[in-house]
Every structure is written in structure tokens, then in C-alpha cells.
N, C-alpha and C positions, 0 to 999 in steps of 0.2 A: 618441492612443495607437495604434501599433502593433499589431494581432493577428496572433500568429504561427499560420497553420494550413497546416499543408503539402497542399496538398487532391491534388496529382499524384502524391504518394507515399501517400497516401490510397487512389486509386483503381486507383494499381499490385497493394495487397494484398486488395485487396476480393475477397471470393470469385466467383467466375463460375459460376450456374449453366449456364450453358451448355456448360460442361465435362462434363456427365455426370457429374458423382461422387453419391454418395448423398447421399439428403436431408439425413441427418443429418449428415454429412460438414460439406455447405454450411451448416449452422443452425450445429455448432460452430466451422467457420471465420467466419461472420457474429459471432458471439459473443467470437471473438479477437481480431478486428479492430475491432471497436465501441468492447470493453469500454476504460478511461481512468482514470487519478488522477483520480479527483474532488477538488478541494480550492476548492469551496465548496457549502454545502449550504444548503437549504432548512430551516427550522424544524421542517417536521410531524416528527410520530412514525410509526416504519413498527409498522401493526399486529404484534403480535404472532406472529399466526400466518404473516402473511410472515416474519418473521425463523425463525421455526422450520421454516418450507420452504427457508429458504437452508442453516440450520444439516443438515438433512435429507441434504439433496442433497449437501453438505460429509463428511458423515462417510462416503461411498459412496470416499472416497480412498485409492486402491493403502496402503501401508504393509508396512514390514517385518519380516517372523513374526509379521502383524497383530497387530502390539501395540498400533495407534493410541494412541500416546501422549498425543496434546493434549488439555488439559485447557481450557476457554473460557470466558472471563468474557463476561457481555454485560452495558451499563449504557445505560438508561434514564430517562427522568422526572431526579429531582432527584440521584440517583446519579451519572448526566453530569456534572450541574451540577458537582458536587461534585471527581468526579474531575478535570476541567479545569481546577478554580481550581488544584488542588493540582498538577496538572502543570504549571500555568503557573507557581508558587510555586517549584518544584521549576528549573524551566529558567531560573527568573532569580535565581537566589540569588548566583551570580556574575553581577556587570554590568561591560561585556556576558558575553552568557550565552556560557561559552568549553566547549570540547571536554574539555580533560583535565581540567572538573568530572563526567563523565561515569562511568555505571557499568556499562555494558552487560555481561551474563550471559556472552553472547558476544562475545568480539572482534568489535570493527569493524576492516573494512582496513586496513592498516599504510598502503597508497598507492594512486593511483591512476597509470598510466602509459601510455603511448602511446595505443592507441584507447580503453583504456578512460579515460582520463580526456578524449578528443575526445569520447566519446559524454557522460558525466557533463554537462561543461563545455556542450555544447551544448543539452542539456535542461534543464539551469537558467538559461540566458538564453533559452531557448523563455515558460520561467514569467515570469522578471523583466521582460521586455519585457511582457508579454500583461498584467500588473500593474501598469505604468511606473516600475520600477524602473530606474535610469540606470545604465549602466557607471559601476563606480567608487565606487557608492553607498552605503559599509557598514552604514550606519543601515539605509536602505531594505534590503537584501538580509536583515538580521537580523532587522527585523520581522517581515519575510515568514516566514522559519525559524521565530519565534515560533509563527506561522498553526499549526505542526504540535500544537503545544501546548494551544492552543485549540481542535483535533478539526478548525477550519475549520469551526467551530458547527456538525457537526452533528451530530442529537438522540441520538444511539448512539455506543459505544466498542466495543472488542472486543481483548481481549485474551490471546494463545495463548501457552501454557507447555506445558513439557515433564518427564518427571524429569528431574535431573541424570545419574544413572545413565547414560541411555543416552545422551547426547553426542553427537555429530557425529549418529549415524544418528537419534536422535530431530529432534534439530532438521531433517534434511533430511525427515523425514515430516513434521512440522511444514510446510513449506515445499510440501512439493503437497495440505495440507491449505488450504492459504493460498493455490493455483492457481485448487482447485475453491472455493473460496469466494469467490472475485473474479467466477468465469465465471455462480457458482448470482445472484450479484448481477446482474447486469449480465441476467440471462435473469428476474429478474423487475423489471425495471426499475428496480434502487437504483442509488444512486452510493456505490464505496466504491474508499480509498484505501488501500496498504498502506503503513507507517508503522514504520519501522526507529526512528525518534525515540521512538516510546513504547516502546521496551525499552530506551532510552539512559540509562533510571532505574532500574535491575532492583532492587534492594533498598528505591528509594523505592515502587514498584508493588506490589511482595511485600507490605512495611508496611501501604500504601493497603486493600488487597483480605483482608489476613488468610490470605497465603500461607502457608506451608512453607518453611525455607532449599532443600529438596531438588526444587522447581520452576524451570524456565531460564525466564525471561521471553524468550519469542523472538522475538515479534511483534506487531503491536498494528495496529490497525486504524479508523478513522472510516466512518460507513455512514449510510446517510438516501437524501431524494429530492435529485436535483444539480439546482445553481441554474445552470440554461444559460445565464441571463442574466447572469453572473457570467466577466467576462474568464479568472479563471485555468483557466475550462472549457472556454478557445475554441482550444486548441492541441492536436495530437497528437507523440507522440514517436516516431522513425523507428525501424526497426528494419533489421539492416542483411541483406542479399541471401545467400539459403542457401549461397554458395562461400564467403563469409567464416564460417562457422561448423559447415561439415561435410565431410572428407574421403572420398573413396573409395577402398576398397580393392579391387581384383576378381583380383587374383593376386597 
């Protein structure tokens, strides 16, 4: 088996302290560049009181006319258990499990096209090889999309909604609510993956949890300790060079 890990593009973004910038500067760049999809976990349970320091650190996120909209489920113990059978029940009710069974709050992309779908394309056979999945292979490529269903065992769920009401602007505070809750991870050592597929059930989720019709399921999330020894840990995804994503204007 192949392991894909780009280590040159790795060491391009690593932060340097030797630039002078401030500490903190380099601890948050160290933390950007670290931080990864985890998508395989370890068993243990993360204490409690870690999870409420990441929760902590998570709600200190900018928001608009601080209304901090997000509402956060966190599941646990047999509650996991539980929710995962029922997502896995949920994702395979159509076999194979197909897209437009799908109920997401919010639309998913109509398409992908030109870099963005070289970038897509490229990071999912970063996974399928590091997993030995073959070109070509739809069984294997499916199973694996199952993995997300399965939490990718690990011992924690997390799940963010929004009101309906506030729409687009809620979900995008949503969305750096779900920055700084990747970075509070990754700075006390969990493994967490952010997971568009647990809101790809929004009415089955609402149902699950004893929602409201007037919450958006927008995001959802797997969390625990990451099993490094677990190939689909052993790859990084590239991000591409600040002239492809920022213009200047000086007159």
C-alpha cells in the first residue's frame, strides 16, 4: 500500500520561527498547519472536562450582532453508540447508499468545476490510496463514504444547528464556530473531523435528537484521540499558494 503524504508541501507551510513574528502568531500558524481530517479514532473517551475546554475556547468565535446562533449537541457513552447505528441505518436505506436519498438543511453544491473539482478529485484519492482503494473501485470507494457514518468509531459525535430564521448569516457563524472548534481540538491534542455527511440527514438528525422543525442541521462533526497508526491518518491535503486566492488592489 501506498501512503500518500506530501512532506515538501508540508515543510513549505510550516511556520518559521525564525521570521520574528510573534509567539502567538507562530503557536496559531503551528496549529493551522498541524491541525487534519481525522478519520480514524482511537476508543478512549475524552474526559469530559477536555471536551468543555474545547466547547470554551469554541464559543469565544467572532459572530454576527452576536447572536451566536449555534446550538451543540455532544454524544457520548452509549448515546454514540446509538446515534451511529441509526446513521448508518439512515445512509443505507437506499443500496447502494445514493445522493438524491439525501436531505440536507442546506443545499449541497449543484457542481464541482475546474480547480475546484481538481482540488476535490485530488483529496479523495489522497484517502482512497492511503486506504487501498483502487481506481475504479465503487464498492471500495462506498464503503469507505460509509466510514463517515460510522463517526470513523470515534467515542464522540457533535452536532451544530442553527435557527432557520437566520439563514445564510446564521450558517456562515456556524462555520467559524466550526474554525475555532477544529483549532481548540487540535491545541489540546484530539482528533476531529468536520463532516458535511452528518447533516446529509437533517430531518433524520432533528427526529434522532428531539429537535425543533426551526433548527438548520449545518454541521456535524466526529472527535476523540486519532489513531496515527491508522493509514487514513498518514496524508495531508495541499492547500494552494496565497496568489491563487487573493488579489491586490493598491490604486
Amino acid at each position: 500500500m501506498t501512503v500518500v503524504r506530501d512532506t515538501h508541501h508540508e515543510a513549505a507551510e510550516a511556520p518559521d520561527a525564525k521570521d520574528g513574528w510573534p509567539d502567538d502568531n507562530v503557536a496559531l500558524a503551528r496549529l493551522l498547519t498541524d491541525r487534519s481530517s481525522c478519520r480514524a479514532f482511537r476508543p478512549d473517551p475524552v474526559p469530559r472536562e477536555t471536551t468543555e475546554r474545547m466547547l470554551q475556547l469554541a464559543q469565544r468565535s467572532a459572530t454576527w450582532c452576536n447572536t451566536q446562533p449555534w446550538q451543540v449537541i455532544v454524544t457520548e457513552g452509549e448515546a454514540t453508540e446509538r446515534f451511529r447505528r441509526a446513521l448508518l441505518a439512515r445512509a443505507t436505506k437506499s443500496v447502494p447508499p445514493s445522493v438524491a436519498d439525501q436531505e440536507p438543511d442546506l443545499s449541497f453544491p449543484t457542481a464541482y468545476s475546474g480547480v475546484y473539482q481538481e482540488r476535490r478529485r485530488e483529496v479523495a484519492w489522497q484517502l482512497y490510496e492511503s486506504v487501498g482503494v483502487a481506481y475504479g473501485d465503487r464498492a471500495a470507494s462506498a464503503r469507505q463514504t460509509l466510514r463517515n457514518f460510522e463517526l470513523f468509531d470515534a467515542p464522540h459525535a457533535l452536532i451544530i444547528t442553527s435557527p432557520t430564521e437566520l439563514g445564510v448569516y446564521g450558517a456562515i457563524d456556524c462555520g467559524l464556530y466550526l474554525q475555532a472548534l477544529l483549532l481548540a481540538a487540535e491545541s489540546l491534542g484530539l482528533g476531529m473531523v468536520a463532516q458535511a455527511a452528518l447533516a446529509s440527514y437533517g430531518p433524520s438528525v432533528r427526529e434522532f435528537f428531539g429537535l425543533s422543525d426551526n433548527r438548520l442541521v449545518v454541521a456535524g462533526c466526529s472527535f476523540g484521540y486519532s489513531d496515527e497508526q491508522h493509514p487514513a491518518n498518514s496524508f495531508r491535503s495541499r492547500r494552494a499558494p496565497l496568489g491563487a486566492a487573493v488579489r491586490w488592489e493598491a490604486s
